[in-house]
ZAMARGU-4260 file (C-alpha; in steps of 0.2 Angstrom, whole numbers, plus 5000, padded with zeros to 4 digits):
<rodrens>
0) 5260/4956/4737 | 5242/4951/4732 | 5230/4961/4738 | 5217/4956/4752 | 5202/4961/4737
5) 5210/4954/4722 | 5205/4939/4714 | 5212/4924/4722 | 5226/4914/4711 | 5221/4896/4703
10) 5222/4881/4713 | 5223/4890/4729 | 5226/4875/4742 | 5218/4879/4756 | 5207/4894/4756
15) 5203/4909/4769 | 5189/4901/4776 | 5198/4883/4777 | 5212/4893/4783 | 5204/4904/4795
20) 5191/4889/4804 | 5208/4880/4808 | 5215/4893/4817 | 5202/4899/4826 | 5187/4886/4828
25) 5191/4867/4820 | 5174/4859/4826 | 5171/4844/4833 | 5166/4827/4824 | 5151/4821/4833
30) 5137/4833/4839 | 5138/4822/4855 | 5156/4832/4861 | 5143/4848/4863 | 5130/4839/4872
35) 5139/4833/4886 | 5141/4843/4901 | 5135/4858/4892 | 5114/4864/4897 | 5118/4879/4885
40) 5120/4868/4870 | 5107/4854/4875 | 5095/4870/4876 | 5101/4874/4858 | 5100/4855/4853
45) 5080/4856/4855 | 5079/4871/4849 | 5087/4865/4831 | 5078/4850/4830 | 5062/4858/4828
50) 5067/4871/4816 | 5079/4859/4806 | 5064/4848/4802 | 5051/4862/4798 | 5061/4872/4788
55) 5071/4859/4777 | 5088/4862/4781 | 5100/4849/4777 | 5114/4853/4787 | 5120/4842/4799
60) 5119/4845/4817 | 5137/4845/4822 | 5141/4856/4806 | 5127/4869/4813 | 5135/4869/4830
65) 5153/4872/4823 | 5148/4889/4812 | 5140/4894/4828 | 5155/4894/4838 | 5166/4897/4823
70) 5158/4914/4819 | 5157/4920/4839 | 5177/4918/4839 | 5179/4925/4824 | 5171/4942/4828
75) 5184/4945/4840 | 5197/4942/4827 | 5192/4953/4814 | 5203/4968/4810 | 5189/4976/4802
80) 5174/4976/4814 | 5157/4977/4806 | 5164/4980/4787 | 5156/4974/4772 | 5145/4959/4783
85) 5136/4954/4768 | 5150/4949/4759 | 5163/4944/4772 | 5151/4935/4785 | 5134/4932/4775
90) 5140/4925/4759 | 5152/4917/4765 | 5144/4905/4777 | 5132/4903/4763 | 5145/4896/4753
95) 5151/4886/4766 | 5136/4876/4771 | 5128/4877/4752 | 5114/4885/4759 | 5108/4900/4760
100) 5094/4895/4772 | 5106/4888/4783 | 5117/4902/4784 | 5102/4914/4791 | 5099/4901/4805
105) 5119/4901/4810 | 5117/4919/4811 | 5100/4918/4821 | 5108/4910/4833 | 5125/4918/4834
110) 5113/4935/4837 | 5103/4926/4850 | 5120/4920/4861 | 5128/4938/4858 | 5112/4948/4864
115) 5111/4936/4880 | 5130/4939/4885 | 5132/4950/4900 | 5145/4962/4894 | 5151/4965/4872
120) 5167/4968/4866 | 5169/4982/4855 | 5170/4970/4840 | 5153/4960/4843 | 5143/4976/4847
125) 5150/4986/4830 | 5145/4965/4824 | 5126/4966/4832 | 5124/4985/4827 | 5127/4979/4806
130) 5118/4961/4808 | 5101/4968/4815 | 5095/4974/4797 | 5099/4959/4790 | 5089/4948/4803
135) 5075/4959/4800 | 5074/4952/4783 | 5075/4933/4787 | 5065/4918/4789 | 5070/4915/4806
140) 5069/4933/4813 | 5055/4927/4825 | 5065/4910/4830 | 5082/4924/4834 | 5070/4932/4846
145) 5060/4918/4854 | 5079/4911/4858 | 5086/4924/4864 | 5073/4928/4877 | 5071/4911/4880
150) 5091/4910/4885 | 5087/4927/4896 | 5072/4920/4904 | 5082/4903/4910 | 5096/4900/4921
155) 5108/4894/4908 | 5124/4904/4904 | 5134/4909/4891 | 5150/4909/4889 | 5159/4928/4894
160) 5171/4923/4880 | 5170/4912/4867 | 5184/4898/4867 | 5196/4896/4852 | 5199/4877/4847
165) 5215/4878/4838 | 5219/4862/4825 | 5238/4856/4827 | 5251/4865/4817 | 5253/4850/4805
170) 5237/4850/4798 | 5241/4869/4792 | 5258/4866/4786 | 5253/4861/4765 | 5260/4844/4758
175) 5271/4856/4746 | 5281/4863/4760 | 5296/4852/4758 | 5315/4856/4763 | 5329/4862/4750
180) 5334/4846/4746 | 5318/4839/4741 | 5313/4856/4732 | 5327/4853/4722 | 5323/4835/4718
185) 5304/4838/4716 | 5300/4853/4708 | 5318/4859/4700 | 5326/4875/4702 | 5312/4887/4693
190) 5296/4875/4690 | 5283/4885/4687 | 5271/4874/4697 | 5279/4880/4713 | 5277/4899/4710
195) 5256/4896/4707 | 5256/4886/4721 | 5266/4898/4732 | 5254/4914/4727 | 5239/4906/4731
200) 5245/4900/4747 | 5253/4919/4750 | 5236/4924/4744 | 5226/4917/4758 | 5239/4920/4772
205) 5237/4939/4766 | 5217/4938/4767 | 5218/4931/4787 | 5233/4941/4792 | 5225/4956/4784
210) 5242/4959/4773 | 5252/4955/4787 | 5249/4965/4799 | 5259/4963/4814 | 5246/4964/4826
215) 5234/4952/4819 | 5249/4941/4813 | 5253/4940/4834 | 5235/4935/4839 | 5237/4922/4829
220) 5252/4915/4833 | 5246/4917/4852 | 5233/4905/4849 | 5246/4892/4852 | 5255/4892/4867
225) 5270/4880/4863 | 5283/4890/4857 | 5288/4876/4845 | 5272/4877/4839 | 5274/4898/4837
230) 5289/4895/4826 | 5281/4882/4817 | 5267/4893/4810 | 5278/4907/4809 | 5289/4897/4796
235) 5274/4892/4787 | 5269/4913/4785 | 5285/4916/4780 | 5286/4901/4764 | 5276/4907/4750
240) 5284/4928/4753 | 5301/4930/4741 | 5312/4942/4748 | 5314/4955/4735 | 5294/4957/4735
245) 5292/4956/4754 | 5307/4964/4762 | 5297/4972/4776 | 5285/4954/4780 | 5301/4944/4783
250) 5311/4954/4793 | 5294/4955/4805 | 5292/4937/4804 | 5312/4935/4809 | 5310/4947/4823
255) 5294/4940/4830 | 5305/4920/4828 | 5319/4928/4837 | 5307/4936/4852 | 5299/4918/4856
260) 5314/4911/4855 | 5323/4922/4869 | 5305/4924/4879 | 5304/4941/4877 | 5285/4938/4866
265) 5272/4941/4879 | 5257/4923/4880 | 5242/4935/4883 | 5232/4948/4870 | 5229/4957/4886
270) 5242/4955/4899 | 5234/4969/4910 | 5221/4959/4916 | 5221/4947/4933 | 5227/4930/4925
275) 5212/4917/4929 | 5218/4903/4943 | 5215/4887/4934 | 5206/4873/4944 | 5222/4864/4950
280) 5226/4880/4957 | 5226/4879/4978 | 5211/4891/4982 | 5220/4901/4995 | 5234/4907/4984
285) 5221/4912/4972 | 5213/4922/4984 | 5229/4929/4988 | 5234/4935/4973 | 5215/4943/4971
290) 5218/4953/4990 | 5235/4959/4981 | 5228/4966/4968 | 5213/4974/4973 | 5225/4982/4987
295) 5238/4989/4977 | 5244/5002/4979 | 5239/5006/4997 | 5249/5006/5013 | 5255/4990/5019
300) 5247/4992/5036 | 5231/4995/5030 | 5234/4981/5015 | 5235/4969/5030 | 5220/4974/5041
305) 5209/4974/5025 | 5215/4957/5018 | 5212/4950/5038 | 5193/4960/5036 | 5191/4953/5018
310) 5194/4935/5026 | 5183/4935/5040 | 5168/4941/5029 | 5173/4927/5016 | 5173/4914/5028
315) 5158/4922/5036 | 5150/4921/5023 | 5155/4904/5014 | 5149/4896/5032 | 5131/4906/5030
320) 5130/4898/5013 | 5135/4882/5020 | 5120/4882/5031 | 5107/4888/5019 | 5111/4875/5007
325) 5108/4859/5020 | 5094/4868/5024 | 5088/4870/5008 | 5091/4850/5003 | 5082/4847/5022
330) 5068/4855/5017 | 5067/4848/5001 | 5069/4829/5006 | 5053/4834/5019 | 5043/4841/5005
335) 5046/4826/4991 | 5043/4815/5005 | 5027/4823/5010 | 5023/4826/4991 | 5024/4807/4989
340) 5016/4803/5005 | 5000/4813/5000 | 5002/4805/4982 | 4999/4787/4986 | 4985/4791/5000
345) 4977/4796/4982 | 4981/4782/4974 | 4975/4771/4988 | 4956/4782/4987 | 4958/4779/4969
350) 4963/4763/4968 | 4946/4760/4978 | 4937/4762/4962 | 4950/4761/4946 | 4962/4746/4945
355) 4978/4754/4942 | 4994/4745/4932 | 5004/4740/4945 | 5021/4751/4947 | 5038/4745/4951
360) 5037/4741/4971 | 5047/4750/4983 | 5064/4742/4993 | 5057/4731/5007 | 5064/4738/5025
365) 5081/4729/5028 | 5076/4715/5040 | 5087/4708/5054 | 5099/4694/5051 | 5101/4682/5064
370) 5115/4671/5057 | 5123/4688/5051 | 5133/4704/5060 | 5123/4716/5053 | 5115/4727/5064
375) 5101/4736/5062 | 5092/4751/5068 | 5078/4759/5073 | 5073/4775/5065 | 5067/4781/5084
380) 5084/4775/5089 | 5093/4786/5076 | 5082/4801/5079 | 5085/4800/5099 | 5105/4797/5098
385) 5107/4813/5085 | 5094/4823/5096 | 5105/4819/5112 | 5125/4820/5102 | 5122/4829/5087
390) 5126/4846/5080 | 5115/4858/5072 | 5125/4857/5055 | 5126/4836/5057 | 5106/4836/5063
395) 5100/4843/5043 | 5113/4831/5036 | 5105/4817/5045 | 5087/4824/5043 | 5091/4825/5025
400) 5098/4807/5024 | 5082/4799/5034 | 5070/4809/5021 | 5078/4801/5008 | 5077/4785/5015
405) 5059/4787/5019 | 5056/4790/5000 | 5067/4775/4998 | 5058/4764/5006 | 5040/4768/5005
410) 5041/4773/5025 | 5028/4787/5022 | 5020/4789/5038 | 5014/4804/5045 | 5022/4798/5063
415) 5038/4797/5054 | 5038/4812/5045 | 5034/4821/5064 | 5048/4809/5070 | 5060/4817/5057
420) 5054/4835/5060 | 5058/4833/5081 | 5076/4832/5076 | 5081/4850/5075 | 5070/4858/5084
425) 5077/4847/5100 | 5095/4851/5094 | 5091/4872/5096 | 5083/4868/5113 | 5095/4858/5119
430) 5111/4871/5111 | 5101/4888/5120 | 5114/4895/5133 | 5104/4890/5152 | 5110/4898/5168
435) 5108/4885/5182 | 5108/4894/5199 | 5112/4884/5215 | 5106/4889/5231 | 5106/4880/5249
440) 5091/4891/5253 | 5077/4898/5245 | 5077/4913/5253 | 5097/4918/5247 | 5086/4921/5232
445) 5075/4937/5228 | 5069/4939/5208 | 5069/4957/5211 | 5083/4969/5201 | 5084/4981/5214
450) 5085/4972/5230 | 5097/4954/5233 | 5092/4947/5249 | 5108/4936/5256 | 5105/4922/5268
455) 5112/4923/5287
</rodrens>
């Protein structure tokens, strides 16, 4: 077997690092697939245009972004955590990008997104213990720690744990891998070609599996979960060993075929774990699942009267957070409109002595149609019918609705922001528990606690 340090055979098709970045973290093509829907990497976007420019890296953008994400999966993949980083990690991404200076930044970065993470695996903190000396000594040691207390200071979030993205199966299976019939037509019986060819791809399966350790060799094959897929990678480990040479590989190899096959070979690294309810999942089985596992392993009675308490204060609480957020958008909608309201009063002073551009006018008020069936009313009529009908929870909805409106249209009056503010406090008046007492004589009647006088 070649050894994980020897040197690497001739004409090596694909290498460790080609290798590795399509198991783990492909990339993406355009730096546009990391921009949308993600603030994290937006943030990051800004950051690197600044930096890009002033220091005179010439790496593209979407290449920056996919070392980033490549090197915070592969961390957790590595079978020998914080070992020899200069040569395995530094180095290497040097050699990679063709740039020494744009190794350090990938590293800044990867340094800044790992100290911001709320918990470390073992892995990232033997990996930020080793990296730290080496920051120390960069270009971009102030940039690492301007990012990363930037990323703590805002409200954006990084990821937990770093997703892998896998390439498909066919894109590592070589062009040389070809079935007994066309080895026999193609390269003869003993060519010499095939052999060279077969190390150096045995060569770069040895330096990511870590000489075919069984363990790492399952992580990897658990990155895809099609068991076609499985065996497919599987066969393309076991095609450059010979079986006199790798007795012990091959017989692993065949047993860990036959387990997928019979669906015996567990999906997960960590089955232990409560598995994460994906979004299609209903929400009320989830939470089932959860109550079931925080109460295991206690009486079944007392299982039932926690999960029922559990409930309660859930729903208790997601109706409390229901009412705090329309209160909060009520109360925002009042303050914009006021904000605005107070803004063109100063324009209008303003205006009496500086001739402003004129801006983009606001809707006109929707008039009434006469040859239509539209109706159309009055915001006094709106205001009186939810005052009289309405509930509290309705009543912000439709305060919010008619703040928004009033920004809409340019209705900034201070009688229709008092108009708008009347609605709830009505509602609470009009929803207070009153006791009504009907009496055919004043006298039945004594407000006193100790003594009730009753009529003759």
């Amino acid at each position: 077997m070649v050894g994980r340090n020897a040197d690497p055979p001739k004409n090596v098709t694909m290498t460790f690092s080609e290798l590795n970045r399509k198991l783990l973290f492909h990339g993406q093509q355009e730096v546009t697939d990391y921009l949308r829907n993600s603030p994290l990497n937006r943030f990051l976007y800004k950051k690197f245009l600044g930096i890009l420019s002033a220091s005179g890296i010439e790496v593209p953008m979407v290449t920056l972004f996919n070392e980033i994400y490549y090197q915070c999966v592969r961390i957790n993949y590595d079978v020998d955590p914080g070992v020899d980083l200069q040569r395995r990690y530094w180095a290497e991404e040097a050699t990679w990008l063709h740039s020494s200076e744009g190794a350090q930044l990938v590293f800044c970065a990867v340094w800044a997104l790992l100290c911001v993470k709320r918990e470390h695996s073992f892995h990232e903190e033997c990996f930020l213990s080793v990296l730290a000396p080496y920051l120390r000594n960069s270009a971009f040691c102030h940039f690492a720690e301007d990012l990363a207390q930037e990323l703590h200071a805002s409200s954006i979030s990084v990821p937990d744990r770093f997703p892998v993205m896998t390439c498909p199966v066919s894109e590592i299976v070589p062009e040389f891998s070809l079935t007994k019939e066309q080895d026999k037509s193609f390269w003869g019986y003993n060519d010499p070609s095939r052999a060279i060819i077969m190390d150096a791809w045995q060569y770069t399966w040895a330096n990511v599996t870590c000489n075919y350790a069984h363990s790492v060799i399952e992580k990897y094959v658990r990155l895809y979960p099609d068991q076609d897929d499985q065996l497919k990678l599987i066969a393309c480990m076991k095609e450059p060993l010979y079986p006199k040479k790798h007795p012990e590989e091959l017989c692993f190899l065949k047993e860990l075929s036959q387990r997928i096959t019979t669906g015996s070979f567990d999906p997960e690294d960590h089955p232990l774990l409560p598995p994460t309810p994906s979004p299609e999942t209903d929400e009320e089985e989830a939470d089932e699942r959860l109550f079931c596992l925080l109460l295991e392993g206690t009486e079944e009675s007392r299982n039932l009267d926690l999960a029922k308490r559990y409930r309660e204060e859930r729903d208790a609480l997601k109706s409390q957070l229901e009412e705090m957020q329309k209160s909060h958008a009520l109360e925002l909608a009042r303050l914009e409109a006021e904000y605005k309201a107070v803004t063109e009063d100063l324009l209008k002073e303003n205006g009496k002595l500086i001739h402003w551009p004129s801006k983009k006018k606001p809707k006109p008020l929707p008039q009434a149609n006469t040859g239509s069936n539209m109706l159309v009313f009055s915001i006094n009529d709106v205001v009186a019918h939810v005052k009289e009908r309405f509930s509290k929870s309705a009543g912000e909805e439709i305060s919010t609705m008619l703040y928004r409106f009033a920004l809409e249209y340019g209705v900034l009056t201070e009688e229709t922001f008092k108009l708008i503010d009347s609605i709830m406090p009505a509602i609470q008046k009009r929803d207070l528990p009153q006791q009504t007492f009907e009496f055919a004589n004043v006298s039945q009647f004594n407000n006193n606690p100790g003594t009730v006088v009753n009529g003759s």
